[in-house]
C-alpha positions in Angstrom: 40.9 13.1 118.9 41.6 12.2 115.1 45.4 12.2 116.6 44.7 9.8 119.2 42.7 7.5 116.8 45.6 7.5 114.4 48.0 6.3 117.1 45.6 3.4 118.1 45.2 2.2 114.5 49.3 2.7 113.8 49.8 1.2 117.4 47.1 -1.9 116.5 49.2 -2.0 113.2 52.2 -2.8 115.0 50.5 -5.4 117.8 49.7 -7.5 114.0 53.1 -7.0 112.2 54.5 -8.6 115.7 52.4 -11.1 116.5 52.7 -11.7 112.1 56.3 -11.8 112.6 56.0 -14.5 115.7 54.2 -16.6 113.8 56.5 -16.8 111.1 59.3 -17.3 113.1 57.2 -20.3 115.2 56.2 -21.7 111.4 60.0 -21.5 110.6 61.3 -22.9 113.6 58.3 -25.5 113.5 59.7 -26.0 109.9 63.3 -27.1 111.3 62.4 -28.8 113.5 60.0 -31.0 111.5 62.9 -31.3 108.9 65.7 -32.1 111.2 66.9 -36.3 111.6 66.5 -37.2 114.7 68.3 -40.4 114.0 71.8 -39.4 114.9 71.1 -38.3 118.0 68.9 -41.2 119.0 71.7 -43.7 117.7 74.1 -41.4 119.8 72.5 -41.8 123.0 71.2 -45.1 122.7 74.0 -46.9 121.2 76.8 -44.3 121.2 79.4 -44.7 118.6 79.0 -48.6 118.5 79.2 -50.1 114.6 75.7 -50.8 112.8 75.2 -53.1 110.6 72.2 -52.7 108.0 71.8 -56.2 106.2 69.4 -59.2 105.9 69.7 -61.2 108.9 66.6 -59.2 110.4 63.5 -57.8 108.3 60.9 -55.3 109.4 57.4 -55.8 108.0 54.8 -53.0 108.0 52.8 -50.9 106.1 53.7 -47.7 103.8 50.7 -45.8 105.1 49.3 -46.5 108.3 45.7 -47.2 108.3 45.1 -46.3 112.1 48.2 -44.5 113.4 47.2 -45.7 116.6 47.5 -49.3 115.8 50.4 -50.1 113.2 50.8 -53.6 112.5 54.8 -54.5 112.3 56.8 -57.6 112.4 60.6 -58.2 112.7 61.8 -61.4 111.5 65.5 -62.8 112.7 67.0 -65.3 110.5 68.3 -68.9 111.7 72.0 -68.4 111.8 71.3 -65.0 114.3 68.9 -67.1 116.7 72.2 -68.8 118.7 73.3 -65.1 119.6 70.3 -62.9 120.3 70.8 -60.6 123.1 67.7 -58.0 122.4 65.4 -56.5 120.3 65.2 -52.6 120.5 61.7 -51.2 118.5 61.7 -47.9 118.0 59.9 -45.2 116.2 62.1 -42.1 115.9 59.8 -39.5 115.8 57.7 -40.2 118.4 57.6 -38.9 121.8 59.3 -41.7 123.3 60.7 -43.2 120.4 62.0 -46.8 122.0 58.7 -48.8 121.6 59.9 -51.4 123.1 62.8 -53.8 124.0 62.9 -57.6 124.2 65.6 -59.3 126.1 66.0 -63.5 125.3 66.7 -66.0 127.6 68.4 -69.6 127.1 65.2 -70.8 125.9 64.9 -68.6 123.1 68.5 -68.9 122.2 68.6 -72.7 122.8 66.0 -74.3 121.0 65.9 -76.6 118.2 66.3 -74.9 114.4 62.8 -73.9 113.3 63.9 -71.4 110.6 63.6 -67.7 110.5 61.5 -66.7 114.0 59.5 -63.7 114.1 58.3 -61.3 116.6 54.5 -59.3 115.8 52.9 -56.3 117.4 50.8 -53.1 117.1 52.6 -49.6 117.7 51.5 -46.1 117.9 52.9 -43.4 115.2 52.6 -40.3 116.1 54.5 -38.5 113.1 55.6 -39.6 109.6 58.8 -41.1 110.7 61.1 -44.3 110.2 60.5 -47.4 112.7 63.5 -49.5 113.3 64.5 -52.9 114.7 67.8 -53.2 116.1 69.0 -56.1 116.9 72.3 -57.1 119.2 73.8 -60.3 119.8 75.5 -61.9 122.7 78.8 -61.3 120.7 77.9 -57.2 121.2 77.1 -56.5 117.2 74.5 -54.1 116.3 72.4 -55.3 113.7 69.6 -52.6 112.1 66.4 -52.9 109.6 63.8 -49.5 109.2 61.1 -48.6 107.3 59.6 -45.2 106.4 55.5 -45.2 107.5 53.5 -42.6 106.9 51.3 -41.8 110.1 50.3 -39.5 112.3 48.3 -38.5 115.5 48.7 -42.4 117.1 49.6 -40.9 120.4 47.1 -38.3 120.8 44.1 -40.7 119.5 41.3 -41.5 121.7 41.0 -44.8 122.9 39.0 -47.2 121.4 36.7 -47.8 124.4 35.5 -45.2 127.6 38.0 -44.9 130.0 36.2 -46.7 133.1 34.7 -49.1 130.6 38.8 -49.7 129.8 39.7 -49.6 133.3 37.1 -51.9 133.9 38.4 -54.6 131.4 42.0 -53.9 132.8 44.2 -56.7 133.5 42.5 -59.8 131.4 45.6 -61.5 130.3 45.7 -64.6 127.7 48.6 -66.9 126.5 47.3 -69.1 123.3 50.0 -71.5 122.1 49.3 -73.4 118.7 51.6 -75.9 116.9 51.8 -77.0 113.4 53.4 -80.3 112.5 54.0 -79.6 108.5 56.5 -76.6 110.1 58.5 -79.2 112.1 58.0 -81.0 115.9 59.2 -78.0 117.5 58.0 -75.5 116.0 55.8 -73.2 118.0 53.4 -70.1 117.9 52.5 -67.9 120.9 50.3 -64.8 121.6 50.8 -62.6 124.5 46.9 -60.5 125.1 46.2 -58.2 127.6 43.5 -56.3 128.3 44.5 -52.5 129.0 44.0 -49.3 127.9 48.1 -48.2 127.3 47.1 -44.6 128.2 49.9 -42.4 126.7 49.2 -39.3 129.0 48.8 -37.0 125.7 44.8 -38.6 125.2 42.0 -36.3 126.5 39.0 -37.4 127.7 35.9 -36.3 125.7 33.3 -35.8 128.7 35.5 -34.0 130.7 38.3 -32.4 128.5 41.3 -33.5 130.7 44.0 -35.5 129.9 43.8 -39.2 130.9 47.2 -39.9 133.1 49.7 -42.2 131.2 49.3 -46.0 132.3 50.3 -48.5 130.9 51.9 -52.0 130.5 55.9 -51.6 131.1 56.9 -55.9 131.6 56.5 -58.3 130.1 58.1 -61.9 130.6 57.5 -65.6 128.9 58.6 -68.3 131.0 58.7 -72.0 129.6 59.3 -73.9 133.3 62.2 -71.8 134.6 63.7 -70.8 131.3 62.8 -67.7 130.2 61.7 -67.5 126.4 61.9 -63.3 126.5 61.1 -60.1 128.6 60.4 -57.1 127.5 60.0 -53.2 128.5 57.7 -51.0 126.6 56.1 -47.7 127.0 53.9 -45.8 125.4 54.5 -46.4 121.8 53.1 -50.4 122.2 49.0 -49.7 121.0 45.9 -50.4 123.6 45.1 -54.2 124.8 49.1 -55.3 123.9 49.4 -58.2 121.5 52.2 -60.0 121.2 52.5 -62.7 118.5 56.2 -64.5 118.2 57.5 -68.0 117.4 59.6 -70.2 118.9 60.8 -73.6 119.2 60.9 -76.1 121.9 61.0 -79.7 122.2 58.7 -79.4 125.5 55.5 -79.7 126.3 55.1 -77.8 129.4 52.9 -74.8 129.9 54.3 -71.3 129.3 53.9 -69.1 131.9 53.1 -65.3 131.1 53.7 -62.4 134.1 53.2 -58.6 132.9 52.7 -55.7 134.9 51.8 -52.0 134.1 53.2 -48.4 135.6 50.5 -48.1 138.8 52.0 -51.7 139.7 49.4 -53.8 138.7 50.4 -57.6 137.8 48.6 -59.4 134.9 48.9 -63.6 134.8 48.2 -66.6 132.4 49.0 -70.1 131.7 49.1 -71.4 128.3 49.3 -75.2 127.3 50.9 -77.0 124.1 49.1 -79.3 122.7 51.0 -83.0 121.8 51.1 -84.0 118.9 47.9 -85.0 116.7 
């Protein structure tokens, strides 16, 4: 008996040292991969062995340390002489799980318009893991152009949403354009904010009364439209926080309405008008 009971404690003994020695080698491997760059391999598939420039003629503006890593406030500004030329804006976060935020595409409009100075481009994103957030931007000419900041954050796409989910599906879809102007910046120059209403689920946020994960919706285009000239589209995913807002500048020597279309992954469209006031 005393025989037996000797090889259940040795065999017990050798159940921990394994299951010891798997977590050691899951903490090391953990280890890795939290230290390796993801960088290069982004910049490999996403722009392949194209030239990058890193200088001033974009800056990225956000915080060091995110206050709620589910609603980073950044901003890319483009400077006047890049305007003419801009393609797209690619957003990214490189640690998180889908690390292109987003990517705005410009029309003529955008590209056209009168010289109001440096134009900038405002948002919320999600971090998910202390990682750098970039801003590449890529003129009509095919030139890379790249700005990034180090914030420290985690958890953004995990959090629970702000509000119930059938209280957010309920709210779902309430779009508004507000367009403001101000005169000491110039006659053309032009302000614009993009809301909607929806919840951005990420798929990876469970729901507390029922412990299951809430399917990933969320809003996936975006397009301005000044007439029939489009100011800029954009794709997103998951990365862009709950109830999207989009604030940019612009300049235009029009006073007609700007149009705002959106839709989300299930296929659902969201609409608004908004007006520019003349001039006081």
């Amino acid at each position: 008996m005393v025989s037996g009971m000797n090889e259940n404690v040795h065999g017990r003994r050798v159940v921990i040292r394994a299951c010891i020695g798997l977590m050691a080698a899951i903490s090391i491997a953990s280890a890795a991969r939290a230290d390796d760059d993801p960088w290069p391999g982004l910049r490999k598939e996403l722009f392949q062995d194209r030239p990058l420039a890193e200088d001033a003629t974009i800056q990225l503006f956000a915080p060091n340390q995110a206050d709620d890593a589910a609603a980073v406030p950044v901003a890319i500004a483009i400077s006047p002489m890049m305007v003419p030329g801009a393609k797209s804006l690619t957003l990214m976060i490189d640690r998180n799980p889908v690390p292109v935020a987003a990517q705005f595409t410009f029309g003529d409009a955008y590209r056209r318009g009168p010289d109001i100075g440096e134009r900038t481009i405002a948002t919320r994103i999600r971090v998910d893991a202390f990682s750098r957030v970039r801003a590449i931007l890529e003129t009509t000419d095919g030139r890379l152009h790249m700005v990034s900041k180090f914030v420290i954050g985690s958890g953004g796409c995990s959090a629970p949403a702000s509000k119930d989910t059938e209280v957010a599906l309920a709210q779902l879809g309430k779009a508004r354009l507000v367009i403001r102007r101000d005169d000491a910046k110039g006659p053309n120059w032009r302000e614009a904010r993009v809301m909607i209403k929806h919840p951005n689920f990420t798929g990876m946020q469970m729901n507390s009364r029922t412990g299951d994960y809430t399917p990933a919706r969320f809003v996936n285009a975006i397009e301005v439209k000044q007439g029939q000239d489009v100011i800029w589209s954009m794709a997103g995913g998951i990365s862009i926080s709950e109830d999207p807002n989009i604030r940019f500048t612009f300049a235009a020597d029009s006073l007609a309405d700007l149009e705002l279309n959106a839709s989300d992954t299930s296929g659902a469209k969201f609409k608004a008008t908004g007006s520019i006031s003349p001039p006081s």
